[in-house]
N, C-alpha and C positions, 0 to 999 in steps of 0.2 A: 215417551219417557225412555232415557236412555240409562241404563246402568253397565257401570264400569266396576270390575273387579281386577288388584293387583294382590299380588300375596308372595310370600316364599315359607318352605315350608322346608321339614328334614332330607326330603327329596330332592329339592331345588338346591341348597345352599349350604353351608357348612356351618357348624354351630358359631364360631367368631363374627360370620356377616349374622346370621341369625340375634344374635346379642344385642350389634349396635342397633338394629332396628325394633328389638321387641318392647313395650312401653310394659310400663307398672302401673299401679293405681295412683301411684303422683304425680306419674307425668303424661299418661293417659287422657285427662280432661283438656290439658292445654294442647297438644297433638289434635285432640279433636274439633276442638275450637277453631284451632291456626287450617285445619282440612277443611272446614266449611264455611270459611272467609274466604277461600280461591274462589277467584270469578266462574260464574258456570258452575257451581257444587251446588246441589237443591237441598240434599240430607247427603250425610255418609255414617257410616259405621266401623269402627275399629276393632279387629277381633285378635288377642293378642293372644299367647299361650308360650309354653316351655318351645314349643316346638313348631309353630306357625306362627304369620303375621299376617293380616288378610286387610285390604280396604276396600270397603264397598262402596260405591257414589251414586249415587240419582245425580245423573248429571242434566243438566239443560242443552241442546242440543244445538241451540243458535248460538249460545255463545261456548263451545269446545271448539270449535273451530280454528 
């Protein structure tokens, strides 16, 4: 099992990039959806807030490549 973590947080990024990336509860579902249709995604998890954005992936190994 491979898992992959991307994220940016108040650290990493300025609140403007911060914005366009952070999802709400409307558009939350379809983001997570459209993430675990990418070839290679097993599960992923979407973890949004004021001030991070984190993705988590179980990815499959044979086909990341």
């Amino acid at each position: 099992m491979e898992l992959v973590v991307y994220g940016i947080n108040h650290n990493t990024a300025p609140v403007g990039i911060r914005e366009t990336i952070a999802f709400n509860a409307d558009t939350l579902p379809k983001a997570l959806d459209s993430l675990k249709s990418e070839l290679g995604i097993v599960e992923a998890v979407i973890v949004s807030t004021c001030n991070r954005t984190e993705l988590y992936c179980h990815i499959d190994g044979e086909d990341s490549s």
